[in-house]
N, C-alpha and C positions, 0 to 999 in steps of 0.2 A: 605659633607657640607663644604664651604669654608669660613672662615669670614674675609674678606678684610678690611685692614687698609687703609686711606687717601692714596692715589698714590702723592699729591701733596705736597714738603717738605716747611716748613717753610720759607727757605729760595726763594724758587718760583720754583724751579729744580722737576724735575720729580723722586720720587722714582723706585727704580729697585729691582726685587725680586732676593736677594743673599742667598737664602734655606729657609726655611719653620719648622717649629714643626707640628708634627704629633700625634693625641692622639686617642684611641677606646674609645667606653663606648656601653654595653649590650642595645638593647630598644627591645622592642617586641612588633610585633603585633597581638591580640586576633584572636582566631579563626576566620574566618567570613561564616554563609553560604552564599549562592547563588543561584541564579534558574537558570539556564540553558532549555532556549527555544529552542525547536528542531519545525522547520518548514520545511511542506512536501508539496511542491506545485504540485497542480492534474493537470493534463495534459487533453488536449484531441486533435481532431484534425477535422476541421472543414470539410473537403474533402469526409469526409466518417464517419463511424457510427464503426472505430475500438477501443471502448470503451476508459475508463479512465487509464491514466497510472499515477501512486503515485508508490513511493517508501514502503515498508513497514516499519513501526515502529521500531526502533530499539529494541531488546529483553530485558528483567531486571528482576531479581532476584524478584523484587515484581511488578508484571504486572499490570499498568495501576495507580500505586502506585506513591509518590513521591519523593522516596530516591533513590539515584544514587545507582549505589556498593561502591562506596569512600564514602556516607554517612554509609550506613550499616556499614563497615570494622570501620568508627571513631566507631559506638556504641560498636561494640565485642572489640575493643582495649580498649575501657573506660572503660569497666565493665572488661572483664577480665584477663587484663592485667596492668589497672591503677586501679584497683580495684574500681571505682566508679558504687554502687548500680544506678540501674534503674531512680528511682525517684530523684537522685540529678543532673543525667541527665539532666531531664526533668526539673528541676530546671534552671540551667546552661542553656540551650535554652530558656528560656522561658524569661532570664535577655536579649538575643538579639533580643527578640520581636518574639519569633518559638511558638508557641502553640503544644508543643508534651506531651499528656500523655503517664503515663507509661505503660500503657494497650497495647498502639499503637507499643512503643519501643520492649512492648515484643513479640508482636508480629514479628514483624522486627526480631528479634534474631530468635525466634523457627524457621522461613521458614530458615535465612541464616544457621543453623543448618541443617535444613532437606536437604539442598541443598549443604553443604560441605561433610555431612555423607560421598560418596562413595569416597571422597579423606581421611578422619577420616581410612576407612576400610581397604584401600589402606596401611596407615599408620602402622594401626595393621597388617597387613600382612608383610610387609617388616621387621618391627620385631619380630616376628616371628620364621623369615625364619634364624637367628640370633641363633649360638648356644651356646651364652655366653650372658645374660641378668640379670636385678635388677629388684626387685618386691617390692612395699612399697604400703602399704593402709592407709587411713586416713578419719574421722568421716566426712559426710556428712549431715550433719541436713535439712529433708526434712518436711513440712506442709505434716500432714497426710489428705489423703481426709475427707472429711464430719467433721473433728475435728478442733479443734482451738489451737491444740498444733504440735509442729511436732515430728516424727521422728526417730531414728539414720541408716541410710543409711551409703555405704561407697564408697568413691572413691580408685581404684584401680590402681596405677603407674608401667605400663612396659616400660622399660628404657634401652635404649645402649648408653654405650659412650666408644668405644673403641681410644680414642683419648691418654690415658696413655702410650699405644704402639704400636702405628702409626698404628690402623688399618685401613682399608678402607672404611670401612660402616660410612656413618654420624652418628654422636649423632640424638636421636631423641626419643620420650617419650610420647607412649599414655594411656588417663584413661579411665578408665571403670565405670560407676556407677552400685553398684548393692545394691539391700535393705539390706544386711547384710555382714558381715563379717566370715563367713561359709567358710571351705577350698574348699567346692563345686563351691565356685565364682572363687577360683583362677583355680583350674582343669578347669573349663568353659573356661575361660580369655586363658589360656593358651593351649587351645585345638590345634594341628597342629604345636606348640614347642616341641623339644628334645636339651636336652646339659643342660649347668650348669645354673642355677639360682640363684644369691646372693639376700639372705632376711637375714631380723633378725631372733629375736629368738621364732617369733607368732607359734601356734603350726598349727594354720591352715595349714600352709605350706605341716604338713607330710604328708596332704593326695598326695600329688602327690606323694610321694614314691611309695606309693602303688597302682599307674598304672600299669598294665597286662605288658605294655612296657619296664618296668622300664627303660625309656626315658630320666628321671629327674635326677639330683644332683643338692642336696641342699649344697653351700658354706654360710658360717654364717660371723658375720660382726665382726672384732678384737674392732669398734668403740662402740658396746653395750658391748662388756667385758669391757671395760676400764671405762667405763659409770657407773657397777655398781661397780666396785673397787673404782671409785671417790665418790660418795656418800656413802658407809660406811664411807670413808674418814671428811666426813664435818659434820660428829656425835663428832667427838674425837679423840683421838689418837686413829692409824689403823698400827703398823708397818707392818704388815701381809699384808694388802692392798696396803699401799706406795710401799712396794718391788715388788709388782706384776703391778703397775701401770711404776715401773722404766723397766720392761723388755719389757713392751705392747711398750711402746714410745721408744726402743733399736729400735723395730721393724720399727715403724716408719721414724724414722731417716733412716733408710736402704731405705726404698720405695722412698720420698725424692729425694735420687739418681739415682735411676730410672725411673724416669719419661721422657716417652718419649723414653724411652729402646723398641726395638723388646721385642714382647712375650718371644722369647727362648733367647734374654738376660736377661730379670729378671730372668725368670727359674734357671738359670745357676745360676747369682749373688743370689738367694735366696738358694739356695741348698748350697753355700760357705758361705753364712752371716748371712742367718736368719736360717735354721734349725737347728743349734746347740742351738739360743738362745730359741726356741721354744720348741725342744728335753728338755733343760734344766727348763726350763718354764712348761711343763710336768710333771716332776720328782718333782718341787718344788708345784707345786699345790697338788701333790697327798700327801705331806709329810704335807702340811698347812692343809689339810681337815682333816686329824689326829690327827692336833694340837687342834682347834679350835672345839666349838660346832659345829654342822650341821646347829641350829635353830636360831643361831647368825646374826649379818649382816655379817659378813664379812662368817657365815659358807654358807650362804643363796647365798651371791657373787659369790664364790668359785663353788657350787652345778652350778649354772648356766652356768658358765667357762665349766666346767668336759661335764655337758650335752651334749653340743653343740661344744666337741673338736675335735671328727674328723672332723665335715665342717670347723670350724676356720683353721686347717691345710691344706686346697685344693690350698692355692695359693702357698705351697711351689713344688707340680709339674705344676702349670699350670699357667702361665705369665701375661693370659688374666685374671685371675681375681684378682681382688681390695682388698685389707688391709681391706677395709668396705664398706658398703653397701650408702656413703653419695653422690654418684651421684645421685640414686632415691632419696634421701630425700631430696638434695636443689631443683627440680622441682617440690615438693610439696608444698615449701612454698609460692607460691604466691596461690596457691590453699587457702591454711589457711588463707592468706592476704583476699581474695576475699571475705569465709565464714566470716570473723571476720566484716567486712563490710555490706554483705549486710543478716545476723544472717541467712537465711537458702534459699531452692531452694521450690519452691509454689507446684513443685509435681516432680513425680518421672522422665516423658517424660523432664522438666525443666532440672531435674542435669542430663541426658544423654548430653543435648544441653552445659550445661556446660564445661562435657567431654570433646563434641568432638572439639567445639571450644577451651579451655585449651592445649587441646592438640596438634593442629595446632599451635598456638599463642607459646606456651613451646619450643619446636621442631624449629620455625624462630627465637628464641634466641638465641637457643643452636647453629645454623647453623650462626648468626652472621647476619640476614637476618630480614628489618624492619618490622611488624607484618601488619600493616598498608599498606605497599604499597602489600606485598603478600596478604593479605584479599580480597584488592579491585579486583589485577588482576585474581587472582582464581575465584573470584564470577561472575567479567565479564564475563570469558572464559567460565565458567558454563552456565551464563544466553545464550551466543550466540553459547550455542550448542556444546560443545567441547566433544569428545566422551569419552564414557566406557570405551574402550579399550584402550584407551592413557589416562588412569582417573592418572596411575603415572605419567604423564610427569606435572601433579600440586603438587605432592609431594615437600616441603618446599625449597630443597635442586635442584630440575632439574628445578624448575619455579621458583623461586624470584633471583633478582639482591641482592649479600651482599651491606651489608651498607658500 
């Protein structure tokens, strides 16, 4: 926008422009939909009787339906990724004159679900095949059928991010819904993995120990040690627990600096820097738990530490794995965001769909990759027939342009 002053000067002379001020200012314009007309003109030929010739329809994720795949991809981005429930949606359309209910939207979702699942499967299989991974679960509140109450379900997070020491696999993070929190879901989930798995300290976990393979190491997280030495801490004086929270964060400050080290240089830098302070961190826990009650907070703190010491010690031979288990838990929390929103999932086939779209949506974050323009073009390529057998070449990271 230009705003021109008078060209003509008082005196009757012609102004001359000798530079300009320049200023920005933010405006926006609202979404808007569209209808997009496709005309297919039929042919024929008058010389003979070699029937009609039309082009065929072009193919869509909801056949014969009125949402492009760029509309679908806006719904799965809204809900779960901007965390806006169903019905505020249909709210929000319906101020630009859209009559969508929410019956409609959800149906929309469950096909784009059914229809993304073998790139979901794809997903889980590439991590997998991953022999260093993080495992975090978190309450799913499902509407039980035939009841007016729901629930507790659990969503399941397997996660890579080998990006601390320049590994080569992308970050990328899928969930699993399943009705309970039984170590039988993580054995399931993790069926066709071997190598180390960083969780906390749920006891579910131990059932993978005790596969015929023993395939599994479980690595434990330095970040729930230090979690429960800070809370004895906010009862009252804890000098027992301050000294033990001064050596947890020694450690940290060491990691810190290597970020973004090869594997076998942290190895190295952890064997020089942090296992003496660990070593010693050993010797002083066992001397504190002799001090203090057992049934204390801080003896209760302590017990928890000793349980779970030899997994907290596996990152001082093995480079690939993390201080603590907070790369699965920040992909969690827009999950929490979503529940917190829209209070639960209306049945069980629901929170799968949740899954497996979260975890597409998760996965083009982590990749740097807008959720939005990947949704649309995946679902396209789907609707117009793109094969099985190339189903990875729609994995987050070989199909979307970074932002």
């Amino acid at each position: 926008m230009v705003i021109e002053p008078e060209h003509s000067c008082a005196c009757g002379a012609e102004r001359h422009v000798i530079g300009e001020d320049v200023s920005e200012r933010l405006d926006i314009i609202p979404a808007q939909f569209r209808v997009i007309v496709t005309r297919r003109p039929k042919y024929a030929c008058r010389s003979c009787e070699g029937g009609i010739a039309q082009v065929s329809a072009p193919a869509h994720i909801i056949a014969g339906g009125m949402p492009t795949e760029a509309t679908l991809a806006h719904v799965l981005v809204s809900k779960y990724a901007d965390h806006l429930p169903l019905y505020r949606q249909a709210q929000i359309y319906s101020r630009q004159g859209i009559d969508l209910d929410r019956s409609t939207l959800a149906a929309w979702v469950g096909k784009s679900a059914f229809e993304l699942t073998p790139v979901y499967e794809a997903l889980m299989g590439d991590l997998k095949r991953s022999t260093k991974l993080f495992m975090d679960e978190t309450p799913a509140p499902v509407l039980a059928p035939g009841r007016k109450r729901t629930k507790t379900g659990y969503f399941w997070a397997l996660a890579r991010d080998d990006r601390p020491w320049g590994g080569d696999d992308p970050p990328s993070v899928a969930f699993t819904y399943a009705p309970g929190r039984s170590g039988q879901h993580a054995d399931d989930i993790l069926k066709g993995f071997s190598g180390t798995l960083q969780v906390d300290g749920y006891a579910g976990y131990n059932r993978l120990l005790k596969r015929p393979a023993q395939d599994v190491t479980l690595a434990y997280c330095w970040a729930h040690a230090r979690r429960k030495l800070h809370d004895v801490t906010q009862s009252g004086a804890a000098p027992i627990a301050q000294e033990g929270l001064g050596q947890i964060q020694a450690l940290y400050r060491i990691e810190k600096d290597l970020r973004g080290q090869s594997a076998d240089q942290r190895c190295a830098v952890r064997q020089e820097r942090s296992k003496p302070i660990v070593e010693a961190f050993g010797t002083w826990l066992a001397q504190s738990r002799a001090r203090v009650s057992a049934k204390s907070p801080t003896g209760e703190a302590l017990k928890y530490i000793a349980k779970y010491w030899d997994g907290l010690c596996l990152f001082l031979g093995d480079g690939r794995i993390e201080l603590d288990n907070n790369p699965v838990e920040r992909t969690i929390r827009p999950i929490a965001l979503s529940r917190k929103n829209a209070l639960f999932a209306g049945h069980d086939a629901g929170a799968q769909n949740w899954a497996v779209i979260a975890s597409l949506i998760e996965t083009c974050k982590l990749n740097g990759i807008a959720p939005h323009d990947y949704l649309s073009g995946v679902l396209t390529a789907i609707a117009a027939g793109h094969k099985q057998t190339d189903i990875n070449d729609l994995l987050p990271w070989n199909y979307a342009k970074p932002v």
